[in-house]
C-alpha positions as CSV (number, residue, x, y, z in Angstrom):
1,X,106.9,180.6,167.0
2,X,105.6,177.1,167.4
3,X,102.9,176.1,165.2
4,X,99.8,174.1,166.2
5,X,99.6,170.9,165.0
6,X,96.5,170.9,163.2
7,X,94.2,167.9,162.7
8,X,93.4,166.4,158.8
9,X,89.4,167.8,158.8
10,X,91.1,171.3,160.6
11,X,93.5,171.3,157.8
12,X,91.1,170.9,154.7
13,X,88.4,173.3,156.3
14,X,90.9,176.1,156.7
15,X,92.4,175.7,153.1
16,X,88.8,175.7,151.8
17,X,88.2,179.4,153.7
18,X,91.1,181.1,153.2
19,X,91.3,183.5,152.5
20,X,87.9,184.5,154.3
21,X,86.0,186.8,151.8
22,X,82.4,185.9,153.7
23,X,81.3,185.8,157.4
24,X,80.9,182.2,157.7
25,X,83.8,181.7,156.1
26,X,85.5,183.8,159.3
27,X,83.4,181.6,161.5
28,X,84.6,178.6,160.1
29,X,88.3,179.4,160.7
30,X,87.2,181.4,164.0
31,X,86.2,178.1,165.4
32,X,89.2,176.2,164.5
33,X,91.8,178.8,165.3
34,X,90.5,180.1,168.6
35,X,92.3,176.9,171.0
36,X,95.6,177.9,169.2
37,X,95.1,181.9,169.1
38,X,99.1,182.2,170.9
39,X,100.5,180.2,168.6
40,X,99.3,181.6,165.7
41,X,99.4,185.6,165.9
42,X,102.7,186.0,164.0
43,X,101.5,184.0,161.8
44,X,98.8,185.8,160.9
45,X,100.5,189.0,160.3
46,X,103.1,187.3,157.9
47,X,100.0,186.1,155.7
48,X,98.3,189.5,156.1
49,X,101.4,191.6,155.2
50,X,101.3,188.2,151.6
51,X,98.5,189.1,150.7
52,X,98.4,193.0,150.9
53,X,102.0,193.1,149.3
54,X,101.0,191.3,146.5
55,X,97.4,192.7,145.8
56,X,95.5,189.7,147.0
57,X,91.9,189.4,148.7
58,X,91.2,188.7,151.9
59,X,92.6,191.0,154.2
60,X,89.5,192.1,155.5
61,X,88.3,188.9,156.6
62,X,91.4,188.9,157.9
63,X,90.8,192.2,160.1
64,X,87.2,190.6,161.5
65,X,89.6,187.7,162.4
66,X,91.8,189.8,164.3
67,X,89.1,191.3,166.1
68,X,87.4,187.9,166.9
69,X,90.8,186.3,168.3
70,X,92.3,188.9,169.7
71,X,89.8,191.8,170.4
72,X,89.0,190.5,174.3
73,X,92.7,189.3,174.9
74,X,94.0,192.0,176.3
75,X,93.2,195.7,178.5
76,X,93.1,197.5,175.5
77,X,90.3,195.4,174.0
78,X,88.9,195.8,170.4
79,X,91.8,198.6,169.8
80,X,94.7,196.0,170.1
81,X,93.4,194.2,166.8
82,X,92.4,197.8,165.3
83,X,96.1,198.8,166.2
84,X,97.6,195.4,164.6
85,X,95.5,195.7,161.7
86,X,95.9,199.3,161.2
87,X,100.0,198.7,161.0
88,X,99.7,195.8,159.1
89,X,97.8,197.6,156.3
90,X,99.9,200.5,155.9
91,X,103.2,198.6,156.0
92,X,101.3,195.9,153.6
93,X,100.8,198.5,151.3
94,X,103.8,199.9,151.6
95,X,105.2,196.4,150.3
96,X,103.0,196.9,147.3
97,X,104.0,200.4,146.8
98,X,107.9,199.2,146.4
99,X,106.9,196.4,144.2
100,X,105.0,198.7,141.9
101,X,108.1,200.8,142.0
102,X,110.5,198.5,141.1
103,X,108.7,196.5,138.2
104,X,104.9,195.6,139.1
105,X,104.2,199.8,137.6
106,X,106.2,199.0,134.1
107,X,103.8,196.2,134.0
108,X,100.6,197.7,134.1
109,X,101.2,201.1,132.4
110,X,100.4,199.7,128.9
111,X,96.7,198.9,130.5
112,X,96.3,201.9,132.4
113,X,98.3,205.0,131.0
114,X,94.8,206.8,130.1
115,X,93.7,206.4,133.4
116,X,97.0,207.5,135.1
117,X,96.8,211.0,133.2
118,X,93.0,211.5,134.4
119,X,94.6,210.8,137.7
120,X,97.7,213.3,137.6
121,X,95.5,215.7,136.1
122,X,93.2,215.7,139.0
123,X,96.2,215.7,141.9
124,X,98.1,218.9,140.0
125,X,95.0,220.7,139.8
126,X,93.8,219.4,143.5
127,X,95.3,219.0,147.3
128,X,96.7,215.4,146.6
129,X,96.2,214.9,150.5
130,X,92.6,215.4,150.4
131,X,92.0,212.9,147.0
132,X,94.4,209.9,148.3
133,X,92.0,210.4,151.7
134,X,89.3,209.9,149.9
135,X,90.0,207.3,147.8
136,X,91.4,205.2,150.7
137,X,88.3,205.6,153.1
138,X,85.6,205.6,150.7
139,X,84.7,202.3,149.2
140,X,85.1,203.2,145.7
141,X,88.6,201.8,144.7
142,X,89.9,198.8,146.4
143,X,92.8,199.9,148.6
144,X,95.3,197.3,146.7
145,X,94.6,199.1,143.4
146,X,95.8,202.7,145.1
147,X,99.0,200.6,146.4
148,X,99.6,199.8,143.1
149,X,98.9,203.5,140.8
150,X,100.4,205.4,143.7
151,X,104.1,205.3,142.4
152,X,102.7,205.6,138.9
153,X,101.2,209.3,139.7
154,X,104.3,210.2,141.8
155,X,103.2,209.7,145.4
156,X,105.7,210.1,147.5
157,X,106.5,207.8,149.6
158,X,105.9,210.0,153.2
159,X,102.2,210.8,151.5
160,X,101.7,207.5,150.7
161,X,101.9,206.3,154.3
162,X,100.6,208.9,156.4
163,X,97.2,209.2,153.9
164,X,96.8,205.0,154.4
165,X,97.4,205.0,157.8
166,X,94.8,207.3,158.3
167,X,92.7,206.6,154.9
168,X,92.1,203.2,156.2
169,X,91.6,203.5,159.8
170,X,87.9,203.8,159.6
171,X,87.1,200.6,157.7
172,X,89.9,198.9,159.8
173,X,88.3,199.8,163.2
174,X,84.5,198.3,161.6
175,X,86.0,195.2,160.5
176,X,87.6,194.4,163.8
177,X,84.6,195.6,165.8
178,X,82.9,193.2,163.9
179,X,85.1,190.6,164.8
180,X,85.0,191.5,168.3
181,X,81.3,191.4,168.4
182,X,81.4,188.2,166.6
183,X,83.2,186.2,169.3
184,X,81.2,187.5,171.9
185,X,77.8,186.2,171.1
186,X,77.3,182.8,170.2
187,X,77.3,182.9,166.3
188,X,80.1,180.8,166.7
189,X,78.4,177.6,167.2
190,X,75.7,179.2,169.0
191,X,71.8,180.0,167.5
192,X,72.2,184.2,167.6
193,X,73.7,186.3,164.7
194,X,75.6,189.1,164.4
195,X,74.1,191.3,161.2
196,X,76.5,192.4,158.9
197,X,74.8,195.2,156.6
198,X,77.4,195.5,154.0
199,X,75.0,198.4,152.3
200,X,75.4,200.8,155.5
201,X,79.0,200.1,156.1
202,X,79.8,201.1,151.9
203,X,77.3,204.3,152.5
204,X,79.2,205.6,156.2
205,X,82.2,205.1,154.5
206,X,81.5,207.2,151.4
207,X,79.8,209.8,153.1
208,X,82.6,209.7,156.1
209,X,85.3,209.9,152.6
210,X,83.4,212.7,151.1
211,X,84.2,215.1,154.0
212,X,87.7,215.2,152.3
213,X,86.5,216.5,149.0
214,X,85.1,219.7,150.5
215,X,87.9,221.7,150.2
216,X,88.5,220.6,147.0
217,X,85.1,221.6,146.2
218,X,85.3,224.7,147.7
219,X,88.6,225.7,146.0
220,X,87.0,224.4,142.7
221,X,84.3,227.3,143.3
222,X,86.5,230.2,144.4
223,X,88.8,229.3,141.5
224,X,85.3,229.2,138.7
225,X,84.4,232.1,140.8
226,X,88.1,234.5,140.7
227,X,88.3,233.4,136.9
């Protein structure tokens, strides 16, 4: 991997948007990073799987960024990125799953141990399949604070991947697509803009989420209605 040798005024304007947490912060480092995107893919995925390991913003304005570099690149289009991205999040979490494990977990349980029982109270009494999918696709918890409590509640570990790897899949897929549809319009350094409703995107994804909760609903109601 050979790293682009970046200009002074490159250098300060990428340290002062990363990581992107805004869509001009994207564009910023979209217009810098483009003229190097082969050098810089593996690097990318090494800071990606950083910060996801160790719980820290930004990997979403990382996945736009994948879909802006990399989502016209090759046959496959937007769903190379999506496909990058998508791997990159579950084995990122994954990474934050073992650290919890190992010591991270000890850490927090003083601060959390009331919310933990809520939690394990809700899994034994519900399809633990169904709850982690819809924590992970809607918006309501950030996905680096289920990476963290799932070791805590006893997740194991085949669980843990197979409900992020498809828990996280939808968000994945709108942040690249935004990407994509970034770099092909002329946002970046052109006069048209590319909307970004951050209200819908929250809404589809807690109503897409919610779908999972309807068997546990249902079972709730055969249960009240048996007993």
């Amino acid at each position: 991997m050979t790293l682009p040798s970046f200009s002074q005024d490159e250098i300060l304007i990428l340290m002062k948007n990363f990581p992107p947490r805004k869509i001009n912060d994207i564009k910023n480092i979209y217009n810098i990073l483009k003229q190097y995107s082969g050098n810089i893919f593996i690097l990318i995925i090494i800071i990606y799987l950083f910060l996801l390991s160790f719980s820290i913003p930004g990997t979403f304005g990382l996945n736009v960024l994948f879909g802006a570099l990399y989502g016209n690149s090759t046959v496959l289009g937007v769903f190379f990125p999506f496909l990058i991205s998508l791997i990159c999040g579950t084995l990122g979490g994954f990474f934050a799953y073992l650290l919890s494990f190992c010591f991270l977990g000890n850490l927090l349980l003083p601060y959390i141990e009331k919310y933990l029982i809520k939690f394990r109270n809700l899994l034994k009494n519900n399809n633990k399949i169904f709850i982690l999918l819809f924590l992970r696709i809607s918006p309501i918890l950030p996905n680096w604070s289920i990476n963290l409590i799932s070791p805590l509640l006893n997740i194991d570990i085949l669980t843990f991947i197979f409900t992020t790897f498809i828990g996280i899949a939808p968000q994945t897929f709108i942040s690249v697509q935004t990407g994509k549809m970034l770099s092909e319009t002329t946002m970046m350094g052109g006069d048209n803009d590319v909307t970004y409703n951050q209200l819908n995107v929250f809404l589809s994804l807690l109503g897409f989420g919610s779908l999972f909760l309807l068997p546990v609903i249902v079972n709730y109601f055969v249960k009240v209605k048996l007993d």
